[in-house]
Steps between C-alpha positions, in 0.01 A plus 500: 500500500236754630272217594818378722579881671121535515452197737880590684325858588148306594704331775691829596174645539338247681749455752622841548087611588503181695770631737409834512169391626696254795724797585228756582279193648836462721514892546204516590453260786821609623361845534199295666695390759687793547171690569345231741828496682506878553124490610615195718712673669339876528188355668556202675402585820154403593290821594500426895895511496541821325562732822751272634684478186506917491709442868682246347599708201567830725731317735848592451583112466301415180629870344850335441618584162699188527204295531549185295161419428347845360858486267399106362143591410587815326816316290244225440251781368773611259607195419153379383471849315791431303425194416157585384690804276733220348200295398322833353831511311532154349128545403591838333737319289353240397201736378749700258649158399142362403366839351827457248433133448095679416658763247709264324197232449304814370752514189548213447077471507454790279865507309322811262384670795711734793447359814375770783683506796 
């Protein structure tokens, strides 16, 4: 019977660190992406362009609050972000659910010993 739990909580384990590691792989490149956008789009202008972007910018044309395309890349910004913060979470879990799985193989290890959290 503890040879049968022992081998149930093996797999628990296993699979539990096994997602945990794919969720903050996941988190992680998400957060990737969310960086390399933001950088994308904070200096894409080539050097040479700069000063006629700065007219650009101070016209009273481009500084319409209404603008649709400043509004997509900034809900696109938070959208990655949460999306990366939902992965952190699922990772999170999954690390609690495998450190129990850990505890529990510790007893049943060492039955005459306490197991240290």
């Amino acid at each position: 019977m503890i040879s049968a739990e022992a081998s149930r909580l093996k797999r628990s384990y296993d699979r539990n660190l096994g997602w945990c590691r794919f969720w903050l792989g996941v988190s992680l490149a998400v957060a990737t992406l969310t960086f390399t956008f933001a950088v994308d789009e904070v200096f894409s202008l080539p050097p040479e362009r700069v000063s006629a972007a700065v007219d650009e910018l101070n016209s009273a044309e481009t500084n319409d609050p209404s603008d649709p395309i400043r509004f997509s890349k900034i809900a696109v910004m938070l959208t990655l972000g949460v999306i990366s913060g939902l992965c952190v979470g699922l990772s999170a879990r999954f690390r609690i659910l495998y450190q129990r799985d850990d505890r529990f193989l510790a007893v049943i290890d060492h039955p005459n010993q306490e197991a240290t959290p």
